[in-house]
LUMFIZA-623156 format. One record per residue (C-alpha): x, y, z; residue in three letters. Coordinates in steps of 0.25 Angstrom, whole numbers, plus 2048, in hexadecimal, padded with zeros to 3 digits. Layout:
% LUMFIZA-623156
XYZALA;...
END
This chain:
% LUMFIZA-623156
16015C4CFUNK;16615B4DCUNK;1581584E3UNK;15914B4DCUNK;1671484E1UNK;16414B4EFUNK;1571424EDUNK;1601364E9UNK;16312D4F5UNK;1531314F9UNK;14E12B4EEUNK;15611E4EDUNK;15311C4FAUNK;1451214F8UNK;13D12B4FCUNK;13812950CUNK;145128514UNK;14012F521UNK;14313F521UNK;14314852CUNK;13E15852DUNK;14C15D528UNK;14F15451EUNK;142155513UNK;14214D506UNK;1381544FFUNK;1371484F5UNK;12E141503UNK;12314C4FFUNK;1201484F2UNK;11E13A4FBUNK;11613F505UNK;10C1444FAUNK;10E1384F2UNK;10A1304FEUNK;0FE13A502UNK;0F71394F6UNK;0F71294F9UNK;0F112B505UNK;0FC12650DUNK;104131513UNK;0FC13E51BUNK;107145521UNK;10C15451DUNK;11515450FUNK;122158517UNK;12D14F510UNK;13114851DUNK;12E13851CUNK;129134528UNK;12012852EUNK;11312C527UNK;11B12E51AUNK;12312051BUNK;11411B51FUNK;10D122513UNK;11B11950BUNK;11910D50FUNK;10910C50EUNK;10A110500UNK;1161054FEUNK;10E0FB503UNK;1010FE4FCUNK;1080FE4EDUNK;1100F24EFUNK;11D0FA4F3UNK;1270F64FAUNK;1240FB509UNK;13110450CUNK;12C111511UNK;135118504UNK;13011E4F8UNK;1371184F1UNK;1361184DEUNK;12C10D4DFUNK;1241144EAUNK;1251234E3UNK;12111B4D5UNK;1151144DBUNK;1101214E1UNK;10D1264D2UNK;10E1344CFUNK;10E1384DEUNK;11E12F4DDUNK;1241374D3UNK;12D13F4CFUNK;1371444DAUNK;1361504DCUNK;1411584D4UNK;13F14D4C7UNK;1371584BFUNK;1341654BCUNK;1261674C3UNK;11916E4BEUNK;10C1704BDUNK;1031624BDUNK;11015A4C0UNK;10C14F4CAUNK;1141484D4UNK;11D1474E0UNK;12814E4DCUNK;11C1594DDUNK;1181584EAUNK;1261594EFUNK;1251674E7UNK;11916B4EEUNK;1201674FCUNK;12D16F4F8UNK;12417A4F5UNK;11D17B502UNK;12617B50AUNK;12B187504UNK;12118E506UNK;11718C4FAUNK;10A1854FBUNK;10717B4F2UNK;10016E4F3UNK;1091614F5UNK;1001574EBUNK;10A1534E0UNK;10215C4D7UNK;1081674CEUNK;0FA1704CEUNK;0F617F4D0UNK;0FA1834DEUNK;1081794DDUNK;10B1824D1UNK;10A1904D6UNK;11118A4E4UNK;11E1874DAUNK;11C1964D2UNK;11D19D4E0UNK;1271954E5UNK;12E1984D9UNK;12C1A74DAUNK;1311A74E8UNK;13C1A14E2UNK;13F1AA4D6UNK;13E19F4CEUNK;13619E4C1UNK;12919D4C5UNK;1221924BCUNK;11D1884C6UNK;12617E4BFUNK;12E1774CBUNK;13C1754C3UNK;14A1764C9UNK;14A1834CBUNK;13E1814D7UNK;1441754DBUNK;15117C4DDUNK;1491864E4UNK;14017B4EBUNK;14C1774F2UNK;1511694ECUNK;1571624F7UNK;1531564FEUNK;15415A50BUNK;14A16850DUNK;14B17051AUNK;13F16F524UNK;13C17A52BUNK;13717353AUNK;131178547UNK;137172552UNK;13317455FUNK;13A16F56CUNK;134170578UNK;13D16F585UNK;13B169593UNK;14416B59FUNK;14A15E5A6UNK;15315E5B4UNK;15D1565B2UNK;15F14B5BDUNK;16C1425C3UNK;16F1385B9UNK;16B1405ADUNK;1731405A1UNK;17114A595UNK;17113F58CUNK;166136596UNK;15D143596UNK;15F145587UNK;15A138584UNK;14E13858DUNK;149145586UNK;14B13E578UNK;155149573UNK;165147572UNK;17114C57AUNK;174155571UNK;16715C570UNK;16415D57EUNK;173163581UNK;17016F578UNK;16317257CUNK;16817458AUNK;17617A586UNK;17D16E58DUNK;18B16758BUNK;186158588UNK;19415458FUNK;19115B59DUNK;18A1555A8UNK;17B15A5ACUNK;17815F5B7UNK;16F15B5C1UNK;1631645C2UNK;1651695B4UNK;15A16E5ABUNK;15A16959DUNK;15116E592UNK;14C161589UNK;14516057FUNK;13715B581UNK;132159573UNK;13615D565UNK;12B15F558UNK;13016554BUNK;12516953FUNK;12B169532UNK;125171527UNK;11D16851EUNK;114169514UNK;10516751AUNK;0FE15D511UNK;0EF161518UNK;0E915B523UNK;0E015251AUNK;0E314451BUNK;0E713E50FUNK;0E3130514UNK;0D4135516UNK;0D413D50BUNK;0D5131504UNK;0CD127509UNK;0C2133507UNK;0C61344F8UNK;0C41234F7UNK;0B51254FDUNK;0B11304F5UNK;0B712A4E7UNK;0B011D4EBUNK;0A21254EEUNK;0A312B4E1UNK;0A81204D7UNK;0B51284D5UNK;0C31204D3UNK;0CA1224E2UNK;0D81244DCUNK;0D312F4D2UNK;0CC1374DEUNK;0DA1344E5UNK;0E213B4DBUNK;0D91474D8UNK;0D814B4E7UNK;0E61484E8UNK;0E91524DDUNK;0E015C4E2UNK;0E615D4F0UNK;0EF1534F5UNK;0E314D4FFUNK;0E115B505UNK;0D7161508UNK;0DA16E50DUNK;0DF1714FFUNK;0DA17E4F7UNK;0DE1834EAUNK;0DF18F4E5UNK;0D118F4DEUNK;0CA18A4EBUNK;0CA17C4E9UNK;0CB1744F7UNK;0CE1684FDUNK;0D21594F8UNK;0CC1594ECUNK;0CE1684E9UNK;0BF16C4E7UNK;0B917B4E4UNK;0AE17E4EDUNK;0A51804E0UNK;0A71714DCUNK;0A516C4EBUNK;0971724EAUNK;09416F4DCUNK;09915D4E2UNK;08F1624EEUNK;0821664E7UNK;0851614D9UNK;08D1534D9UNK;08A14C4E7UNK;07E1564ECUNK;0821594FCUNK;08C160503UNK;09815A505UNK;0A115E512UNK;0AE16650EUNK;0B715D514UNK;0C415550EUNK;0BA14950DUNK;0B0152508UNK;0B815A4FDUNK;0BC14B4F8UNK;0AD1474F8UNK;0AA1524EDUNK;0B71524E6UNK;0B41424E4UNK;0A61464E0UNK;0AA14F4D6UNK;0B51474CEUNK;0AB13B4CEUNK;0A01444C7UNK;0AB1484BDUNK;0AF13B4B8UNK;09E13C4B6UNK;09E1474AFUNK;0AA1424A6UNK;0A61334A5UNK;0B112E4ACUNK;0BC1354A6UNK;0C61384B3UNK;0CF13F4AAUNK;0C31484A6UNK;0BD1484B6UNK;0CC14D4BAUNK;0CC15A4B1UNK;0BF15E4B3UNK;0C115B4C3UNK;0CD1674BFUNK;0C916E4B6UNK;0BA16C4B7UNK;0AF1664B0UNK;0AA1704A6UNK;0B81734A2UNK;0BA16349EUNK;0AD165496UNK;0AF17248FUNK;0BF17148CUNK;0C5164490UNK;0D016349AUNK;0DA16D49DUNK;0E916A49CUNK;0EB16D4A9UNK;0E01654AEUNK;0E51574A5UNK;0F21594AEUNK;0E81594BBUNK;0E114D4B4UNK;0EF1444B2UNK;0F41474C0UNK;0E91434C6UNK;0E71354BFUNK;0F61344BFUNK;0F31344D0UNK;0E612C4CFUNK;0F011F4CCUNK;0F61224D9UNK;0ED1264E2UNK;
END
């Protein structure tokens, strides 16, 4: 496809050459979320590469042995597990597919216009996001990503941001000895610039006495895709304390709250369930009185408090098993019991072990 033509020189380069607000690789999403569920990057999932994401880079170069070059390069993307790969545009995508090449669907689909989580994770709300963005389309609306919604999605490396700028303007009296070009560079803006915004010939002599408008400060906002005001960082380090009071294996509570919300905690599905680790208000209540016996404060640290508590009483109830805990964690307990696991949830189930390596 064309998409991967364009990518080309990115790739051989690798992937975290610094961008700017009107030229997007959407490719850097699928970083930026790569690097999020590390723990390393906090920023908004808007496809520009900037210091926190070159930052986000290099720590997790140097903390897998790496060499320390702020580009994601194939041995970078490789060591990130299923976060790494594919590119995006390397597969049909569908329902239970895992990956980066699926957080940079979920970008693309939010900025135009359809919300969607941006986790890496081919679930419920990702797959009605892709059906109406297909109808809209007038495409067939199977919520199978394929060529057709790629071709629709826009394949190019560069995407068009739409950006707020606003200018505001001061008035300076120009003295003896001024020169356009003098004044320009004292107001960090070029000759060029300052001429047209006060209708001047850059080539004529100013006048003393003369007013000029200059600009006094510039700030653009560039429409990206919000990741949630939870910190990912401390999102983490309460998932470690929690998994550590409970016995439960850190990288596996990691990987489950990673799959349930992408560290978020303002998170809520369409059946209710909120926050990090995606909990029904009935299960919270049944982990209060039941499970840990007192009330426990709804707060990001809070909803990982009981969502620990309950993974950890599952591998109880099933002697260990994760595979076991996983499903009923998804499908529920009694379900496990009385009919085994459900297909859908076995795919839920390998993801997130598939995860728990990396995490």
């Amino acid at each position: 496809m064309r998409f991967r033509l364009a990518l080309a020189g990115a790739l051989a380069a690798g992937l975290a050459a610094p961008m700017t607000a009107s030229a997007l690789n959407p490719q850097h999403a699928g970083l930026q979320v790569a690097l999020r569920a590390q723990g390393l990057y906090d920023g908004p999932i808007d496809a520009i590469v900037g210091p926190r994401t070159v930052a986000g880079i290099r720590a997790f170069q140097r903390t897998h042995g790496l060499k320390v070059t702020g580009l994601a390069d194939v041995r970078m993307r490789r060591a990130l597990g299923p976060f790494g790969t594919p590119l995006f545009g390397a597969r049909t995508i569908s329902r239970g597919e895992f990956g980066w090449d699926v957080a940079v669907l979920q970008f693309l689909l939010v900025r135009h216009g359809i919300g969607v989580p941006v986790n890496g994770y081919v679930d419920g709300p990702t797959i009605r996001g892709i059906r109406r963005y297909q109808r809209e389309l007038h495409l067939a609306a199977d919520g199978v990503a394929g060529r057709a919604t790629f071709t629709a999605l826009g394949l190019q490396t560069r995407i068009p941001v739409r950006a707020v700028v606003r200018v505001s303007i001061r008035l300076y009296v120009v003295k003896p000895g001024d020169s356009l070009t003098g004044i320009a560079r004292r107001s960090h803006t070029t000759l060029t610039r300052l001429a047209r915004l006060n209708s001047l010939n850059p080539r004529r002599y100013l006048l003393v006495g003369a007013k000029l408008r200059l600009p006094a400060s510039v700030s653009s906002a560039s429409h990206s895709v919000s990741v949630s005001a939870t910190n990912a960082t401390a999102v983490r380090a309460s998932i470690d304390q929690w998994a550590a009071h409970y016995g439960v294996n850190p990288s596996l509570a990691r990987a489950l709250a990673w799959m349930e919300s992408g560290y978020q905690n303002d998170v809520v599905s369409s059946v209710g369930a909120q926050g990090v680790m995606q909990l029904l208000p009935s299960t919270w209540k049944y982990v209060e009185n039941v499970l840990i016996g007192h009330p426990v404060a709804h707060t990001a640290d809070g909803n990982v408090e009981v969502g620990v508590a309950l993974i950890h009483h599952l591998l109880g109830v099933f002697g260990g098993n994760e595979r076991l805990a996983l499903a009923a964690w998804y499908q529920g307990e009694r379900a496990v019991r009385n009919v085994g696991v459900y297909k859908v949830s076995k795919v839920f189930v390998a993801d997130v072990e598939a995860l728990k390596t990396r995490m």
